[in-house]
C-alpha positions, 0 to 999 in steps of 0.5 A, a space after each residue: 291392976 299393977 299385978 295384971 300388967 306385969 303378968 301380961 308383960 311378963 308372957 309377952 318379952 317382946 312388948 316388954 322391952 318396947 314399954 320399957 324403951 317407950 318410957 325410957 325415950 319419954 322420960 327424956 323429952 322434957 315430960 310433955 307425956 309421962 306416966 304411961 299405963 299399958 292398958 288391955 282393950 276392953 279397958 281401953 274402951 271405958 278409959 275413952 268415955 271417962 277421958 274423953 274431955 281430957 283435952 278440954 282442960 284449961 291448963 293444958 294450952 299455957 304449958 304446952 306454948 311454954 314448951 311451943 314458945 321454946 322451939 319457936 325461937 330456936 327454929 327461928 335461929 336456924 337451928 334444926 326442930 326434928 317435928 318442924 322439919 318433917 312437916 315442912 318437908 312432908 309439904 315441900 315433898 308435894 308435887 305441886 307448889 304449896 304457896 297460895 294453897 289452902 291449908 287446915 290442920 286438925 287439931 291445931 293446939 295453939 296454932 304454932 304451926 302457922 308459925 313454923 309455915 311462916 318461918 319456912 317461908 311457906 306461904 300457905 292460907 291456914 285455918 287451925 281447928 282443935 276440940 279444944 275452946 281453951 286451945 281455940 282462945 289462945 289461938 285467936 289471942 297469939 295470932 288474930 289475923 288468923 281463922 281459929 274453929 272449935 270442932 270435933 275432928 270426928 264429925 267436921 262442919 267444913 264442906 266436902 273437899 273445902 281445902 288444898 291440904 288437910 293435917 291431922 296435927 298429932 291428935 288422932 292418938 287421942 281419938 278412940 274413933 280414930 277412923 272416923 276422923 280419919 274419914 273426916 280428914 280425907 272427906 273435907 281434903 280437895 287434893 292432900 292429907 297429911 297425918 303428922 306424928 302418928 305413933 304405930 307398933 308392928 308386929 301387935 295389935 293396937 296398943 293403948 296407954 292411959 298416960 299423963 299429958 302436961 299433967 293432965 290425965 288422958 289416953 294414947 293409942 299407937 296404930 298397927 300400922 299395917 291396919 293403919 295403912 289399909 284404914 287410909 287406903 279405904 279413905 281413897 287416900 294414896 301413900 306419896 312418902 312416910 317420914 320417920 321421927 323414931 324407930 325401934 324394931 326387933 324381929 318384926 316386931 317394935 314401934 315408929 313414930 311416924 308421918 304419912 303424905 298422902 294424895 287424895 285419889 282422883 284429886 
């Protein structure tokens, strides 16, 4: 397998030097995510189904609120969370005030970004949801007075357009049916939607990764963008602003990681 991925490597320098770049850039993030593995797409498609309850795991929501609990207290202090602040200015960025709105995040972990809303002074009603029980519990244990679901983000039990504002929480590169959750998101939104910390590639095809998670063994997916673009736009979801975390891009070709504003059209 090793000896495939460097041949494949090898034929193609530019996307050699993105994976090198990839692994150097989270190398220096702490280790949330390590290990990356560059897998083909029929790989990718087995890799899926044997992963699929990677996010299940019971060790997963203790050490990402280590790392949570950290940048918490630091944007409480004033100081600047760069993941914080392109949320809050993807809300902020809306043409109608978000105070009072009704908020769901999909894929909500540990419920930190009701915190971070909070913090902002943005008083929004949020409701997180998450395929995770274990993440669920925590939820519910750090902030009791809040609505915590355990749901599948690919076939969501909330009503047709339920809630104000919808946000993919940076899960949906750990979909392998990313379109139907997106369908989903844009299905139980009444007016926007917000896909936080998508990473995309130009230039490529979809690209998949098996890659370690806070030491527990899951995949990624990093979006064509242009095919990401077109996917939201046949979910009646118009582009209102993108906001850019990182960016490397060579020739047309490269990779982002980005958020997406959207209104819902005819909302």
């Amino acid at each position: 397998m090793k000896a495939a991925l460097r041949s494949l490597l090898n034929r193609f320098p530019r996307l050699k030097a993105e994976f090198k770049r990839l692994r150097k850039l989270l190398g220096q993030q702490g280790g949330v995510s390590s290990n990356y593995v560059l897998m083909k797409a029929e790989e990718a498609v087995s890799e899926a189904v044997r992963l699929r309850d990677a996010w299940q795991s019971n060790a997963l929501p203790h050490r990402q609120r280590e790392l949570v609990n950290g940048q918490l207290a630091a944007y409480r202090n004033g100081e600047s969370i760069d993941v914080f602040d392109v949320m809050i200015q993807a809300l902020r960025v809306l043409p109608t005030n978000v105070c009072g709105m009704s908020v769901l995040e999909v894929g909500c972990s540990s419920g930190f970004y009701s915190e971070v809303f909070e913090i902002a002074g943005l008083a929004v009603s949020y409701v997180g949801c998450d395929y995770s029980e274990a993440f669920i519990g925590l939820a519910r244990q750090k902030y009791p007075t809040l609505r915590f679901d355990v749901e599948d983000a690919t076939a969501l039990k909330y009503a047709e357009s339920v809630f104000d504002i919808v946000i993919s929480g940076c899960c949906l590169l750990h979909i392998p049916e990313y379109e139907a959750a997106v369908a989903e998101t844009a299905r139980v939104a009444r007016r926007y939607v917000i896909f936080h910390r998508t990473p995309v590639v130009l230039g490529q095809p979809n690209v998949y990764y098996r890659k370690q998670a806070y030491g527990v063994e899951t995949m990624e997916i990093h979006f064509n963008e242009p095919q990401f673009l077109e996917l939201l736009a046949r979910q009646g979801l118009e582009l209102i602003a993108i906001y850019t975390l990182d960016e490397s891009v060579r020739g047309g070709v490269g990779s982002a990681n980005r958020t997406y504003v959207c209104k819902k059209v005819g909302s």
